[in-house]
N, C-alpha and C positions, 0 to 999 in steps of 0.2 A: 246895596246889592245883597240880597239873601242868596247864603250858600245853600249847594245843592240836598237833597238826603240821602245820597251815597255817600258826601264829604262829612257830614255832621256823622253819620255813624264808624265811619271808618276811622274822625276823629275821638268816636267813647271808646270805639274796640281798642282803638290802640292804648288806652290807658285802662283797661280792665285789669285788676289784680288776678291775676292768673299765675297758681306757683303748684307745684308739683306736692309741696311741703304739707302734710295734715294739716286740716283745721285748728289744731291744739298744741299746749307749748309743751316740752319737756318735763316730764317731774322734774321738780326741785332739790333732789336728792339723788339725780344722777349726778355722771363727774362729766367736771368742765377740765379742760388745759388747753394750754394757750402754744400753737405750735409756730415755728417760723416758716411758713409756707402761706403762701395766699391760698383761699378758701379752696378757686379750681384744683389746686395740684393736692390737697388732702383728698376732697371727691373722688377726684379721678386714682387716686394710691387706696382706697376706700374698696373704689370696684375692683382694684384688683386681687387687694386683702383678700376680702368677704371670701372668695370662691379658694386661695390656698388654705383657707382654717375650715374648707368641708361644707360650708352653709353657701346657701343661695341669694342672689341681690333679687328682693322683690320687686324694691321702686328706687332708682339712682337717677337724678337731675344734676351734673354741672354747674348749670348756671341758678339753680337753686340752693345748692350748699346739701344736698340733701342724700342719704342713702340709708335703704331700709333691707335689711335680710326676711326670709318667710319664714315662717314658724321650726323651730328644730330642734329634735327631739335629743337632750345630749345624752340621755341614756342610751337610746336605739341605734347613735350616732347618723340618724338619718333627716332629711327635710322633709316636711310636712306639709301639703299645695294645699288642701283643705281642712278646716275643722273637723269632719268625719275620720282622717285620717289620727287624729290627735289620740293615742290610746293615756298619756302620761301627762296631764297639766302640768302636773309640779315640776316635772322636767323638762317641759317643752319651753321654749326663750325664744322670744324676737329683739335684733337687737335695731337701733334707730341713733344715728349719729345726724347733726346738725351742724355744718360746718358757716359759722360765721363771720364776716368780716370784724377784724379786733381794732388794731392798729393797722397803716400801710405795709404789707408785708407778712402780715402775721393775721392766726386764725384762733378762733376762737371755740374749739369744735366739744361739743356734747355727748355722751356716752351714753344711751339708755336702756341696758338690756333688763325686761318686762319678762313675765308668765303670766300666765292666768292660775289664781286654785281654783276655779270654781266656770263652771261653763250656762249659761244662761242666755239660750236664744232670744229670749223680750229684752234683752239691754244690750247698747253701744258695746263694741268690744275696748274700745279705749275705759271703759268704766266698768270693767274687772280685770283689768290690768294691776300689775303689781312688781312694782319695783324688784330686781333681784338678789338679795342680801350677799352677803360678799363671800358667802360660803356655797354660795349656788353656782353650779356650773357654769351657768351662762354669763353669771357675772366674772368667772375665770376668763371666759371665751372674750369677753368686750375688755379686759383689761389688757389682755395678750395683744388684739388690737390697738392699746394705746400705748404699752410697751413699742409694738412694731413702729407706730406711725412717731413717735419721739425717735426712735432711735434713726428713722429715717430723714426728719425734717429738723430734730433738735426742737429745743423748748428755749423761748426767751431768757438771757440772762437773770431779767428780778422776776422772771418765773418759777427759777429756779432756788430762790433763796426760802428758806426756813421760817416756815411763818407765814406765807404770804396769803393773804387772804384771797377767798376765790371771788371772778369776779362776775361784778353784778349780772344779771340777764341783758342780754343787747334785744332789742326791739325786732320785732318781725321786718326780715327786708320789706322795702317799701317799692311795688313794680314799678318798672319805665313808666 
């Protein structure tokens, strides 16, 4: 019996990798820590953050682990909805948290607050992006969020210990 071609499609669609998450992975040089909450409840504590520290949620998925602020200026103290609006690169920071499944129970979430120095319409914005050194505002702003989100979910006991090395990158979720 050949199946129908409504069934056969509605059997690819439903396994299409469809994720809210950028095509691309984290710098390597963001910070990782390891929280005790499952991925949903950091997400959802995420969106709430972003908006009391003054910045806006650009793109927030749940069930993708995923939340992203839009550009903001921490000089001007204001958000930024478009590149034309951008008067200060060096100041302006977007920040991008990755919340990943660790262990049962615990998360494994990603910090990456980004600038641009340089603005160049012919190229990807992800590739003049630039990591934010730990004396740039923005990287104040995404630490204060990870101050917040420990002190509200707590940090794994040998997370906590002296020394522990950070861990390795976890794999892109892999869709239904």
């Amino acid at each position: 019996m050949r199946p129908s071609g409504g069934l056969a499609v509605a059997l690819l669609l439903s396994c299409t990798p469809i994720t809210t998450r950028p095509d691309f992975r984290p710098d390597p040089r963001a910070v990782v820590i390891i929280l005790d909450a499952r991925p949903e409840r950091v997400t959802t504590a995420l969106d709430s953050l972003v908006p009391a520290e003054s910045l806006e949620v650009a793109h927030a998925n749940v069930r993708d682990g995923y939340v992203e602020t839009a550009w903001y200026d921490t000089q001007a103290h204001r958000t930024r909805h478009h590149e034309r609006e951008i008067t200060n690169l060096a100041a302006t920071v977007k920040i991008r948290f990755w919340a990943d499944p660790w262990v049962p129970g615990q998360t494994r979430l990603t910090v990456e607050p980004v600038y641009r120095p340089r603005y160049d319409p012919s190229r990807p914005e992800r590739d003049l992006e630039v990591t934010a050194p730990k004396e740039h505002e923005g990287n104040k702003i995404a630490q204060r969020f990870v101050d917040k989100l420990k002190e509200k979910f707590g940090v794994p006991k040998a997370a906590q210990e002296e020394g522990r090395p950070t861990p390795p990158p976890s794999p892109s979720p892999t869709p239904p």
